[in-house]
HTML snippet that shows the backbone in 3Dmol.js (N, CA, C, O; Angstrom):
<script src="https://3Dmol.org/build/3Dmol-min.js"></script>
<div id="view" style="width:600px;height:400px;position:relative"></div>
<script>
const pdb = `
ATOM      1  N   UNK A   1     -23.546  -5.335  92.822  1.00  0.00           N
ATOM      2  CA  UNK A   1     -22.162  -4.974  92.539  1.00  0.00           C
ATOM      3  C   UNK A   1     -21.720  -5.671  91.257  1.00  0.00           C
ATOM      4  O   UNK A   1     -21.724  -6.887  91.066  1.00  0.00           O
ATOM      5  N   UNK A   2     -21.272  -4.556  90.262  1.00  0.00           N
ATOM      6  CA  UNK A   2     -20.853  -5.257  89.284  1.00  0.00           C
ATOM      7  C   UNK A   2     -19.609  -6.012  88.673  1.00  0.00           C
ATOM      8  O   UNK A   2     -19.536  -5.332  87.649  1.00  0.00           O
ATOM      9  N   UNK A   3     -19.016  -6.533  88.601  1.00  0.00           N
ATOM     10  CA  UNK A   3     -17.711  -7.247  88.582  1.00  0.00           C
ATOM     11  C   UNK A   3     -16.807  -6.727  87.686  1.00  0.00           C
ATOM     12  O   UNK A   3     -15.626  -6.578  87.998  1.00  0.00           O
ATOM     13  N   UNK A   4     -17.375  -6.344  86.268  1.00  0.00           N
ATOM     14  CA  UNK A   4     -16.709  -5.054  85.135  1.00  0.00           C
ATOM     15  C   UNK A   4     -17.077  -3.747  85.758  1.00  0.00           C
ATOM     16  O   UNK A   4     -17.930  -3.471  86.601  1.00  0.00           O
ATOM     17  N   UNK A   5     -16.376  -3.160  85.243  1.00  0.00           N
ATOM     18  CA  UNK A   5     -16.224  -1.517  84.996  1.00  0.00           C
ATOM     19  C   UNK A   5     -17.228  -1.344  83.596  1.00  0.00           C
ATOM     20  O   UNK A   5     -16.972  -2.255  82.809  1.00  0.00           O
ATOM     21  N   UNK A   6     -18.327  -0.393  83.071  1.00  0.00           N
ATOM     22  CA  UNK A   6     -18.932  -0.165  82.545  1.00  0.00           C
ATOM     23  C   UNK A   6     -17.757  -0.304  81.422  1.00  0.00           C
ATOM     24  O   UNK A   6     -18.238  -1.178  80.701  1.00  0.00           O
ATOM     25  N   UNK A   7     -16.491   0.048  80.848  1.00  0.00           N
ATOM     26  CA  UNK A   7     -15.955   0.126  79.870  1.00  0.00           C
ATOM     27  C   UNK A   7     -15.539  -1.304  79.553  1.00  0.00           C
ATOM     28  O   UNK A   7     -15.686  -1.714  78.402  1.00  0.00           O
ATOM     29  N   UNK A   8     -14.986  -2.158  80.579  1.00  0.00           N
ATOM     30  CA  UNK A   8     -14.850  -3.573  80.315  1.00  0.00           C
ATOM     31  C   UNK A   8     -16.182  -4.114  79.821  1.00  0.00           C
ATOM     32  O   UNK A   8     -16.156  -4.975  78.942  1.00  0.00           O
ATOM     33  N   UNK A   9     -16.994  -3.817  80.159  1.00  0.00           N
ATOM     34  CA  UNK A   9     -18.555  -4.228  79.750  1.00  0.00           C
ATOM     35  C   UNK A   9     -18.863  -4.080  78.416  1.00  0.00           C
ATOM     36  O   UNK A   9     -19.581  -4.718  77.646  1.00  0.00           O
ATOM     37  N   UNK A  10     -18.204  -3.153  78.313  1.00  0.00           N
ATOM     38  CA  UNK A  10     -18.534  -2.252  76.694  1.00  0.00           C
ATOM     39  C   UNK A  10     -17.689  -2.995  76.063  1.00  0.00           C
ATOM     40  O   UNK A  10     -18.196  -3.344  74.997  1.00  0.00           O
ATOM     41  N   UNK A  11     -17.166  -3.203  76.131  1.00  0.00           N
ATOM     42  CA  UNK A  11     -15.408  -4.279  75.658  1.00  0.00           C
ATOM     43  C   UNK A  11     -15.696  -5.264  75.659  1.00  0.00           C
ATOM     44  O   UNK A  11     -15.634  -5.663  74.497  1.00  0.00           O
ATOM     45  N   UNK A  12     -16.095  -6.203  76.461  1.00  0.00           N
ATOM     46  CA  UNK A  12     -16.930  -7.331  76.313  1.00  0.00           C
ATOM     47  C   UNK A  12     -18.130  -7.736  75.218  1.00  0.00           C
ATOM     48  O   UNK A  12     -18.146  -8.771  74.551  1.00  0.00           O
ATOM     49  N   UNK A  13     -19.143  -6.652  75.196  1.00  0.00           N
ATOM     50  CA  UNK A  13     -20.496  -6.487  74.391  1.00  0.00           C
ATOM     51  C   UNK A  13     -19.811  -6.286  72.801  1.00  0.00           C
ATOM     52  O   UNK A  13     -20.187  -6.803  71.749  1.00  0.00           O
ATOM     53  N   UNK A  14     -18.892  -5.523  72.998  1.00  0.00           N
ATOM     54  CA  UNK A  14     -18.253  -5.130  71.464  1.00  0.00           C
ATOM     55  C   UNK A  14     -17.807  -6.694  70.773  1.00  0.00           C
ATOM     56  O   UNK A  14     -18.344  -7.121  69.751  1.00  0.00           O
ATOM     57  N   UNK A  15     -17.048  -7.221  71.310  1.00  0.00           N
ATOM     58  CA  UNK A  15     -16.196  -8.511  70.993  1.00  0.00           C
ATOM     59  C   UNK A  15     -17.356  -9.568  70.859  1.00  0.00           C
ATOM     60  O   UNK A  15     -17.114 -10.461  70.047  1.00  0.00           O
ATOM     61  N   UNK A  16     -18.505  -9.633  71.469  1.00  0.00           N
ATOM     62  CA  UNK A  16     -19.528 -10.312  71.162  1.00  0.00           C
ATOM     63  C   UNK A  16     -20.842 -10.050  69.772  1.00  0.00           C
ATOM     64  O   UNK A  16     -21.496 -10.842  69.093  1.00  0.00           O
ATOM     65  N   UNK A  17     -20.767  -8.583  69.830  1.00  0.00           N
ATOM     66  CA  UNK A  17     -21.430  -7.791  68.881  1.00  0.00           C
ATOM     67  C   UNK A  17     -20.569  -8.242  67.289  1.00  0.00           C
ATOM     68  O   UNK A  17     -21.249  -8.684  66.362  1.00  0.00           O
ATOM     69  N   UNK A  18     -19.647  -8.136  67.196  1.00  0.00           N
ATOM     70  CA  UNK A  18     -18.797  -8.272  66.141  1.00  0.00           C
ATOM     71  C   UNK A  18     -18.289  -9.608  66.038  1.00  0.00           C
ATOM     72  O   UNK A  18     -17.978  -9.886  64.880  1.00  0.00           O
ATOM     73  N   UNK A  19     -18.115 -10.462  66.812  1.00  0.00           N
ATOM     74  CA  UNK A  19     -18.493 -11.939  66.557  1.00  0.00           C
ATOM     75  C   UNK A  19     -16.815 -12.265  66.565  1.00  0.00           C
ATOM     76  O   UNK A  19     -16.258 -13.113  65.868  1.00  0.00           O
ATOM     77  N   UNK A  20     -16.306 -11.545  67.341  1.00  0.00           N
ATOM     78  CA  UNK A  20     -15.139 -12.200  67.755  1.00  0.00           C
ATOM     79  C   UNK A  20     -14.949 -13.192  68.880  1.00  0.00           C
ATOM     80  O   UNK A  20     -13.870 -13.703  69.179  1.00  0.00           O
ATOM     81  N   UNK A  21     -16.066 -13.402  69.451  1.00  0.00           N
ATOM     82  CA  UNK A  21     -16.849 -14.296  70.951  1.00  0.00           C
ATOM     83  C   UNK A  21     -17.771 -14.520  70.348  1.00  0.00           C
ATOM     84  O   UNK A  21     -18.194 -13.934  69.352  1.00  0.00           O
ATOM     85  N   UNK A  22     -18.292 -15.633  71.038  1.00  0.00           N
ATOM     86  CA  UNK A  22     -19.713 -16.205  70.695  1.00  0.00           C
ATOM     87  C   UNK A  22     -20.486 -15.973  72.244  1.00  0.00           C
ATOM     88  O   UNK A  22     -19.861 -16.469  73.182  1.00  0.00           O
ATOM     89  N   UNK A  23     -21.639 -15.345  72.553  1.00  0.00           N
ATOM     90  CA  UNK A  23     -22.115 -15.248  73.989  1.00  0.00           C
ATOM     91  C   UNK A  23     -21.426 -16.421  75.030  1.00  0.00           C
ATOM     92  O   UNK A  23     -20.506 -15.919  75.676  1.00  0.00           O
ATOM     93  N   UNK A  24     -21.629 -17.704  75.308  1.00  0.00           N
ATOM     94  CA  UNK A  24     -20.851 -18.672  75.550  1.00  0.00           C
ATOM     95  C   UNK A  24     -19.810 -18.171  76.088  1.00  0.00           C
ATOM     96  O   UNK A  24     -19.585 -17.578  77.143  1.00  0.00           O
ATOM     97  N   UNK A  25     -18.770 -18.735  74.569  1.00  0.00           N
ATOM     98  CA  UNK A  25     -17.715 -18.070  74.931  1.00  0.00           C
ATOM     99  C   UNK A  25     -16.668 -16.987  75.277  1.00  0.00           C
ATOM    100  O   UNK A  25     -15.441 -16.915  75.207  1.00  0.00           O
ATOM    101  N   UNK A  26     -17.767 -16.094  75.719  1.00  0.00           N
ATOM    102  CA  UNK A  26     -17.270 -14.525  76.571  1.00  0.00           C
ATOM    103  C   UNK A  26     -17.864 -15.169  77.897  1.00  0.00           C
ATOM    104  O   UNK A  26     -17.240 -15.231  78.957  1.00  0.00           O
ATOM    105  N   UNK A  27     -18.912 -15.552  77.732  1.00  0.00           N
ATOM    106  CA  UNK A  27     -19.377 -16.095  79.533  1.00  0.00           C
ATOM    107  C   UNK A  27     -18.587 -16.920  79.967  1.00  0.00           C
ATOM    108  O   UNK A  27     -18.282 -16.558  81.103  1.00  0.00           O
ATOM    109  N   UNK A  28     -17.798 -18.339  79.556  1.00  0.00           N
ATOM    110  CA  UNK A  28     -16.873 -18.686  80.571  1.00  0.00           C
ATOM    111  C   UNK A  28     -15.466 -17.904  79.986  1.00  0.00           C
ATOM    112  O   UNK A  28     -14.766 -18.892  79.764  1.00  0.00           O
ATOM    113  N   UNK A  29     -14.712 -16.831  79.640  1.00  0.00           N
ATOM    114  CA  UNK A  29     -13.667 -16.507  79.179  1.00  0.00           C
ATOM    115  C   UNK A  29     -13.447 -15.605  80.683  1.00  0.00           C
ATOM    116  O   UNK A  29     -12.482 -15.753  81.434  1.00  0.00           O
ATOM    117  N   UNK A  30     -14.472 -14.751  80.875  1.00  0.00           N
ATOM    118  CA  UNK A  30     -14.820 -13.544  82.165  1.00  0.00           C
ATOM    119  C   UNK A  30     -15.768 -14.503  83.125  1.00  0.00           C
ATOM    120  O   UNK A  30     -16.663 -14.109  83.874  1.00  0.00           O
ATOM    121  N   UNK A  31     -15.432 -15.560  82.955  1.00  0.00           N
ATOM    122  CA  UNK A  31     -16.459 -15.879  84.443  1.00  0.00           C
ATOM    123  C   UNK A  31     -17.835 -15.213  84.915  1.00  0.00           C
ATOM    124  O   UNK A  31     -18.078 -14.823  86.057  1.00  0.00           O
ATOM    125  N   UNK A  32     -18.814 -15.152  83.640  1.00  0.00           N
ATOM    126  CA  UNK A  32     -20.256 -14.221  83.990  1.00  0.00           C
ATOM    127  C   UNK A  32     -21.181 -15.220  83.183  1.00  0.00           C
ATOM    128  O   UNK A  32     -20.892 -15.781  82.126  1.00  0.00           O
ATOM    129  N   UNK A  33     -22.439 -15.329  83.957  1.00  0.00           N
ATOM    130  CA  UNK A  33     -23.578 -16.212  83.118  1.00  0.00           C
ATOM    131  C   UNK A  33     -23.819 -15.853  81.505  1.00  0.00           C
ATOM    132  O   UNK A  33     -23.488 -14.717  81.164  1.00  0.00           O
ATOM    133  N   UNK A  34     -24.251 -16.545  80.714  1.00  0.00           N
ATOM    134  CA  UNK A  34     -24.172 -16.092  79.339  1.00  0.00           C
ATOM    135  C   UNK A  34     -25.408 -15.207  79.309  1.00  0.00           C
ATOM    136  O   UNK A  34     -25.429 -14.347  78.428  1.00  0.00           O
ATOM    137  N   UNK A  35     -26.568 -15.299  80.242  1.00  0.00           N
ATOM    138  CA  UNK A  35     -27.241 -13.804  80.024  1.00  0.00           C
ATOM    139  C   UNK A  35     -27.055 -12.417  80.351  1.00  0.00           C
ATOM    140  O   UNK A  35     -27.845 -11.493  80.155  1.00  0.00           O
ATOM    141  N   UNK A  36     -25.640 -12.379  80.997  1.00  0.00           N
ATOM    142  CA  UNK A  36     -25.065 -11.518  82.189  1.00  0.00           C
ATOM    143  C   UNK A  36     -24.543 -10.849  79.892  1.00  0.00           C
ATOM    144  O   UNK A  36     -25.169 -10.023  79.226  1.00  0.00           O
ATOM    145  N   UNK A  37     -23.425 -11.573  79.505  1.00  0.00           N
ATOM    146  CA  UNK A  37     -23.045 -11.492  78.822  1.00  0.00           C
ATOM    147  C   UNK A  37     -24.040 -11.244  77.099  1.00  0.00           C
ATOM    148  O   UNK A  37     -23.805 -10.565  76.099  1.00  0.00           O
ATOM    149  N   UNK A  38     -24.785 -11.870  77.357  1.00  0.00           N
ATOM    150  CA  UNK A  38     -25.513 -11.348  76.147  1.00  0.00           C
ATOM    151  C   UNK A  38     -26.143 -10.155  76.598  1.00  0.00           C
ATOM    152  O   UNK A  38     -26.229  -9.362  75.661  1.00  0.00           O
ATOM    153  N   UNK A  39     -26.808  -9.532  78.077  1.00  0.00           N
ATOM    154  CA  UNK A  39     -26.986  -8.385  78.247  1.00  0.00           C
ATOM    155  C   UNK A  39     -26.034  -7.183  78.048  1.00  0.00           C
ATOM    156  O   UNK A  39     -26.375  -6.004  78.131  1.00  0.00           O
ATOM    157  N   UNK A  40     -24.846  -7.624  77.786  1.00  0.00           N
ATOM    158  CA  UNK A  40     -23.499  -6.780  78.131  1.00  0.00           C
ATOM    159  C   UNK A  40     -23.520  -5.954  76.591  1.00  0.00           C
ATOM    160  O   UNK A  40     -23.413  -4.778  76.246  1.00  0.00           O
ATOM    161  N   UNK A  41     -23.723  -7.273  75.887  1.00  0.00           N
ATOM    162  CA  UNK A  41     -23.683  -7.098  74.023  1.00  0.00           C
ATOM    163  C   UNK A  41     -24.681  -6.064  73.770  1.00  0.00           C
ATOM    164  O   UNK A  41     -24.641  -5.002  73.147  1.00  0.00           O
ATOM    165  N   UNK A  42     -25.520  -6.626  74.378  1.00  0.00           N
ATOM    166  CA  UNK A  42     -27.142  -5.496  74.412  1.00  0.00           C
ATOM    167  C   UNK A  42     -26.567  -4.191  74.715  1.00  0.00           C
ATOM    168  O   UNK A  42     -26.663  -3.323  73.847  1.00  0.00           O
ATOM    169  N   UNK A  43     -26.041  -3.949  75.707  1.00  0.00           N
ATOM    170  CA  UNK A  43     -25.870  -2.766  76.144  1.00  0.00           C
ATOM    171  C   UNK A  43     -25.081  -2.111  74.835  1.00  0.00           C
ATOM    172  O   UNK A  43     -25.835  -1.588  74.014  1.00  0.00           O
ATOM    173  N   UNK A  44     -23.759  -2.074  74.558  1.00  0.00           N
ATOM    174  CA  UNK A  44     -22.714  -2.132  73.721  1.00  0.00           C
ATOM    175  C   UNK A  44     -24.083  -1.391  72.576  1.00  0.00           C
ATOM    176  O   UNK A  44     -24.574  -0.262  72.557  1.00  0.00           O
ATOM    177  N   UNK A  45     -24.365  -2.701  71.677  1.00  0.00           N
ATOM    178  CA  UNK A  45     -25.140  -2.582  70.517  1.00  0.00           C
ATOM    179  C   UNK A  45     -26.178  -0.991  70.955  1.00  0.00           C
ATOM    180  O   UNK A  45     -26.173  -0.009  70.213  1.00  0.00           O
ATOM    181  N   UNK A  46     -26.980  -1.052  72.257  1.00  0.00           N
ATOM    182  CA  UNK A  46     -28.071   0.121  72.115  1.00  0.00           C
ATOM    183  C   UNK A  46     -27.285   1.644  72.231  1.00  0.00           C
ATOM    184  O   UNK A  46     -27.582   2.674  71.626  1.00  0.00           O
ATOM    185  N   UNK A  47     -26.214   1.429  73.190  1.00  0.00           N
ATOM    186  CA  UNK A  47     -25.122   2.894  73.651  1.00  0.00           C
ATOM    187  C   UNK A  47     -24.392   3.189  72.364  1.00  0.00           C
ATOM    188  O   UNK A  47     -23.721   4.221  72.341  1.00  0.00           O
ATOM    189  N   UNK A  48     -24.428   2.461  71.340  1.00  0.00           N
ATOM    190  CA  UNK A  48     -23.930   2.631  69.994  1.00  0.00           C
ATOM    191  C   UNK A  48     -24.876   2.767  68.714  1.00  0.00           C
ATOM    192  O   UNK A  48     -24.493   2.771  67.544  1.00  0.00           O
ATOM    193  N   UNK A  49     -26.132   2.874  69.152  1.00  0.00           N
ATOM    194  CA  UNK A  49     -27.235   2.939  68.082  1.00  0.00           C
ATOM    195  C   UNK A  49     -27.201   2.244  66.993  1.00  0.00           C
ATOM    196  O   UNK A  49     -27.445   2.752  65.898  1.00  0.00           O
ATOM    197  N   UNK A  50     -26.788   0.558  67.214  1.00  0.00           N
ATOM    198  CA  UNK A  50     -26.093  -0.350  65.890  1.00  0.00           C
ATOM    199  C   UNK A  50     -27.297  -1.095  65.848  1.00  0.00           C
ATOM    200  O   UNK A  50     -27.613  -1.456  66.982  1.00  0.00           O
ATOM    201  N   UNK A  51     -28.236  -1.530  64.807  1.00  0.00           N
ATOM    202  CA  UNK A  51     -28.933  -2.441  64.963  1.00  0.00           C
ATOM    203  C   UNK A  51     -28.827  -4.067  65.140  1.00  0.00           C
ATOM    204  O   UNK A  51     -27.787  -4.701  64.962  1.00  0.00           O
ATOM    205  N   UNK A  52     -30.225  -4.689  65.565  1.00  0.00           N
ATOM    206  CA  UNK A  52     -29.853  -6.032  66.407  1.00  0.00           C
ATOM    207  C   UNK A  52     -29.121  -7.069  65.509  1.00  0.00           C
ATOM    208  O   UNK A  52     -29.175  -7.189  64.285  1.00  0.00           O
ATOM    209  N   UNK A  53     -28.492  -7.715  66.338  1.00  0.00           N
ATOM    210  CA  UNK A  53     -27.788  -8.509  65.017  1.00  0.00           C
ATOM    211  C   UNK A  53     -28.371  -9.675  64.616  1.00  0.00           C
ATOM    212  O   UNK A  53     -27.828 -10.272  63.687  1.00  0.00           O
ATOM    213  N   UNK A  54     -29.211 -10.066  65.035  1.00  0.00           N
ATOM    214  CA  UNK A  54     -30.274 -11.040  63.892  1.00  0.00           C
ATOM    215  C   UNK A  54     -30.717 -10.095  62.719  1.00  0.00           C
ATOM    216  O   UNK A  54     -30.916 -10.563  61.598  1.00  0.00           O
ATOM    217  N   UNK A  55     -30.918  -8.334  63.079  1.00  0.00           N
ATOM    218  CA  UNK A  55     -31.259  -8.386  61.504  1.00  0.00           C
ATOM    219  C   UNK A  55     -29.906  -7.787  60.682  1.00  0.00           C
ATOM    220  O   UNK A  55     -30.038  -7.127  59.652  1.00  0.00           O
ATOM    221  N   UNK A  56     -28.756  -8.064  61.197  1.00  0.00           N
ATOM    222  CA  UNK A  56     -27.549  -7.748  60.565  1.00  0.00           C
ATOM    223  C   UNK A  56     -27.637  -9.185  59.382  1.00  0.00           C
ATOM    224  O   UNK A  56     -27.625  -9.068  58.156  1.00  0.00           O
ATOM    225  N   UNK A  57     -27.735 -10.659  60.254  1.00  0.00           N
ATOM    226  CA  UNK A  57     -27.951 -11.591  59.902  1.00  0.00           C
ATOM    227  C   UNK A  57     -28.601 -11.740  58.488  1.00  0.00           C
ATOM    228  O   UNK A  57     -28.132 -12.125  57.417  1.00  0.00           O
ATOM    229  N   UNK A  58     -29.955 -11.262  58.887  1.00  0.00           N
ATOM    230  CA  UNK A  58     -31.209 -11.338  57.782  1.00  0.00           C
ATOM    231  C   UNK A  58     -30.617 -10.593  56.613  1.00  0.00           C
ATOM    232  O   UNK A  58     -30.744 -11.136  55.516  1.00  0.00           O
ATOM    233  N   UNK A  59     -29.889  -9.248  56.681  1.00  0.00           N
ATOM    234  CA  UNK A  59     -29.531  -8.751  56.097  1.00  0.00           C
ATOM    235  C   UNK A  59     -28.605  -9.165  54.893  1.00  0.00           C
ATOM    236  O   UNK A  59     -28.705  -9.121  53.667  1.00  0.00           O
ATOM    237  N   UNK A  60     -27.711  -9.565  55.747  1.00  0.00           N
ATOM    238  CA  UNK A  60     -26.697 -10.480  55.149  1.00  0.00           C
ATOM    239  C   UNK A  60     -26.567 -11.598  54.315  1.00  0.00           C
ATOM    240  O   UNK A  60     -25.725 -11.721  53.425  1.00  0.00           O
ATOM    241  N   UNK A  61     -27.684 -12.651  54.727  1.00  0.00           N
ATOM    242  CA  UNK A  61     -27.948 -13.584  53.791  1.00  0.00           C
ATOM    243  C   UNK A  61     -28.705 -13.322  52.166  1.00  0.00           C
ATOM    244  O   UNK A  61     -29.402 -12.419  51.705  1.00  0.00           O
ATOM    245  N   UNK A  62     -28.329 -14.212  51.788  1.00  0.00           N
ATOM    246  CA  UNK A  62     -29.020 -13.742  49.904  1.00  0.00           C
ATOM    247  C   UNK A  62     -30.136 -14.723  49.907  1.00  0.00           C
ATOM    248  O   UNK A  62     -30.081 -15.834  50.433  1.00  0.00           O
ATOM    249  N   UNK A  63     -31.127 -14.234  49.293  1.00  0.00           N
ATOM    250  CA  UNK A  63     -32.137 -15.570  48.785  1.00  0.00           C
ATOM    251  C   UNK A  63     -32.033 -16.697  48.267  1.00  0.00           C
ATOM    252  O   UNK A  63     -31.333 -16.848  47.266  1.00  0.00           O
ATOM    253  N   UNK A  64     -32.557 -17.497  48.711  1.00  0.00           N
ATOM    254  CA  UNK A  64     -32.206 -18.815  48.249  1.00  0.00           C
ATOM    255  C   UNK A  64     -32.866 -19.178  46.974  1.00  0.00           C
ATOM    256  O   UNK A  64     -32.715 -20.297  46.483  1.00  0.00           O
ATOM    257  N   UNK A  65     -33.572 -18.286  46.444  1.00  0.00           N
ATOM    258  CA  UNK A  65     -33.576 -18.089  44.837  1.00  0.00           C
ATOM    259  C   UNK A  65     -34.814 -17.199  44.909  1.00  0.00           C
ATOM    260  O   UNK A  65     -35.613 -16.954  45.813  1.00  0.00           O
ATOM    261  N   UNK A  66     -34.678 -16.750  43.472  1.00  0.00           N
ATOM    262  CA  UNK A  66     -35.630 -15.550  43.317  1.00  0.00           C
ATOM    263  C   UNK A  66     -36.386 -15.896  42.449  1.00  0.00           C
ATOM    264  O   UNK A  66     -36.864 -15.021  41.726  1.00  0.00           O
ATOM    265  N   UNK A  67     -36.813 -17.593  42.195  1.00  0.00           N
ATOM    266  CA  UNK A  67     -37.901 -17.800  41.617  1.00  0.00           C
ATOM    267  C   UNK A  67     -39.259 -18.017  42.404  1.00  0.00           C
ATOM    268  O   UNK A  67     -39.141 -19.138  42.899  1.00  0.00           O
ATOM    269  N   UNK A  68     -40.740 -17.389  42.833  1.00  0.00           N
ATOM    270  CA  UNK A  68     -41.623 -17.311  43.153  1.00  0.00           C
ATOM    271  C   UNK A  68     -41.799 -18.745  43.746  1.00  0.00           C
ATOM    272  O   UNK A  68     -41.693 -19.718  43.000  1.00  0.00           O
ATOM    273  N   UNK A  69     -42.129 -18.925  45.390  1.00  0.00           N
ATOM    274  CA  UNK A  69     -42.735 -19.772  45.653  1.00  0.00           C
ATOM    275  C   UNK A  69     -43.284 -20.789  45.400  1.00  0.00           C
ATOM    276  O   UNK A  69     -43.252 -21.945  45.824  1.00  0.00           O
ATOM    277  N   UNK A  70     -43.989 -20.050  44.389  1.00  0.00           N
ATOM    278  CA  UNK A  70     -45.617 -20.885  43.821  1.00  0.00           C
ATOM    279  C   UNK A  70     -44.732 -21.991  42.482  1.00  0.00           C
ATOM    280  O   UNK A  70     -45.246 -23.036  42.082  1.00  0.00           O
ATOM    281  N   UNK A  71     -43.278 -21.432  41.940  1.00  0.00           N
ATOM    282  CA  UNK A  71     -43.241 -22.525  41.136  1.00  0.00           C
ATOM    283  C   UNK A  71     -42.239 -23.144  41.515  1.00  0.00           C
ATOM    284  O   UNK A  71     -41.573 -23.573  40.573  1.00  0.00           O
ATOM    285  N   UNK A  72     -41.598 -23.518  43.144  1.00  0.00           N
ATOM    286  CA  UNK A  72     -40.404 -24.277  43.606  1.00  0.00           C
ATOM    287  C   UNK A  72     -41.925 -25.604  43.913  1.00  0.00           C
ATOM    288  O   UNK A  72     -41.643 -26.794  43.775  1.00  0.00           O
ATOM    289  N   UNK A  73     -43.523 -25.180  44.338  1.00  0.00           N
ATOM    290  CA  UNK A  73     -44.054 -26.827  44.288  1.00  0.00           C
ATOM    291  C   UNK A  73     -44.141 -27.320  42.678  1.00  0.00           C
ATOM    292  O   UNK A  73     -44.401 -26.690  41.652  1.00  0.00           O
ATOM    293  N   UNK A  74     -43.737 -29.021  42.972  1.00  0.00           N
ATOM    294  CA  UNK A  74     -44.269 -29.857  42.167  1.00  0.00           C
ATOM    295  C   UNK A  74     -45.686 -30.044  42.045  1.00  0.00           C
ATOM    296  O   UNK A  74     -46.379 -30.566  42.919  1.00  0.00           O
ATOM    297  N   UNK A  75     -46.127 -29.586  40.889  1.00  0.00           N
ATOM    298  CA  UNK A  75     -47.739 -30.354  41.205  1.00  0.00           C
ATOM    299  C   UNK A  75     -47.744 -31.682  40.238  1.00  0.00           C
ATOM    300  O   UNK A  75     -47.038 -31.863  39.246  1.00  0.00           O
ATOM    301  N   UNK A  76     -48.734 -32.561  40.796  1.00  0.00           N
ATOM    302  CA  UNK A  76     -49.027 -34.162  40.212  1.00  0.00           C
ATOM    303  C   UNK A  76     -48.648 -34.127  38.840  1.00  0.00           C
ATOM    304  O   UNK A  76     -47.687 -34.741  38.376  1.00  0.00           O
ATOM    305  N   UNK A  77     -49.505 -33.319  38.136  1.00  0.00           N
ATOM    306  CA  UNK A  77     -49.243 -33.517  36.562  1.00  0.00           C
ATOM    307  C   UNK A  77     -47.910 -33.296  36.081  1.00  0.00           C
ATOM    308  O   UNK A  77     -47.664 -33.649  34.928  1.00  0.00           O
ATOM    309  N   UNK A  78     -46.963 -32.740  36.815  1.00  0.00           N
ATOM    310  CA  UNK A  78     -45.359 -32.082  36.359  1.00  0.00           C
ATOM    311  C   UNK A  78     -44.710 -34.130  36.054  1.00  0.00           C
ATOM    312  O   UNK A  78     -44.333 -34.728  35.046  1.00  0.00           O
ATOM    313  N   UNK A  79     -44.932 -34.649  37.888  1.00  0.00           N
ATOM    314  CA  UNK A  79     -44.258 -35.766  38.079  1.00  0.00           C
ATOM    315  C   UNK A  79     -45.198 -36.953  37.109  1.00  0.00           C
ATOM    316  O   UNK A  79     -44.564 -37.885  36.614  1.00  0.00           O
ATOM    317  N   UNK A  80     -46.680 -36.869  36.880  1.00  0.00           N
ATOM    318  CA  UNK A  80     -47.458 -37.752  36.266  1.00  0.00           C
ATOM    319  C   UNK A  80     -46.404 -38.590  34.634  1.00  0.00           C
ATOM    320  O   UNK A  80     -46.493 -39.702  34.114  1.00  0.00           O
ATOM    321  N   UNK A  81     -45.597 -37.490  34.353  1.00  0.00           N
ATOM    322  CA  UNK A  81     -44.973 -37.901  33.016  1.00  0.00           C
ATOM    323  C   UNK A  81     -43.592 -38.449  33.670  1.00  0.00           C
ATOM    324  O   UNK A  81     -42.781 -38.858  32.839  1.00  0.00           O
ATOM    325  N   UNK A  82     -43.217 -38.517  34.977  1.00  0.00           N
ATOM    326  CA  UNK A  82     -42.273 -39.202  35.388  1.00  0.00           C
ATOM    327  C   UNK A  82     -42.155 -40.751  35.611  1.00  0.00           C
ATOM    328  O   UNK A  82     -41.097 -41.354  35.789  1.00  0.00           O
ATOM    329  N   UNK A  83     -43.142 -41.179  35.582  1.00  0.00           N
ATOM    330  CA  UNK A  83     -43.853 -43.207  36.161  1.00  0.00           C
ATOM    331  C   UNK A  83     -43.686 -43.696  34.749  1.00  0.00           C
ATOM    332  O   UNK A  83     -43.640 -42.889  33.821  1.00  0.00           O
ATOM    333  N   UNK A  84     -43.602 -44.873  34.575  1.00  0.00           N
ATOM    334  CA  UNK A  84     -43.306 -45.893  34.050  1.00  0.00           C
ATOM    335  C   UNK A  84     -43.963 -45.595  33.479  1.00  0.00           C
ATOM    336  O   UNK A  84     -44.275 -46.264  32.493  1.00  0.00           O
TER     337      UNK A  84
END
`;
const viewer = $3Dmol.createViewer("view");
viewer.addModel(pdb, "pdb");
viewer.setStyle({}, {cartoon: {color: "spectrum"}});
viewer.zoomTo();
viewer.render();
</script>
């Protein structure tokens, strides 16, 4: 027996989806475990064909620079002209 109505559910998942709640805090706000509640979001997000929001996340962030890997290492000889 479920304690929401499928639309409160949806109402719930939405407000978590969009980050007006944090899972947490929709689980003690409605009195439901926070996996009760992150399943709720789940639901919401798949009945709406929105993708997951870690890769909303990924999406969202910018690179932390767009110079190649290979020249953010120091190698020995760079610092060798740094010593006394």
């Amino acid at each position: 027996m479920n304690k929401y109505t499928l639309e409160e559910r949806l109402e719930i998942g939405r407000q978590i989806y969009s980050h007006q709640l944090t899972v947490n805090e929709a689980a003690v706000k409605y009195d439901i475990n926070h996996y009760t509640a992150r399943d709720y979001m789940r639901y919401y997000r798949d009945k709406n064909n929105l993708p997951a929001m870690n890769s909303l996340y990924a999406k969202s962030q910018a690179p932390a620079s767009t110079e190649p890997k290979s020249k953010k290492y120091v190698k020995y000889d760079d610092l060798e002209s740094l010593s006394k």
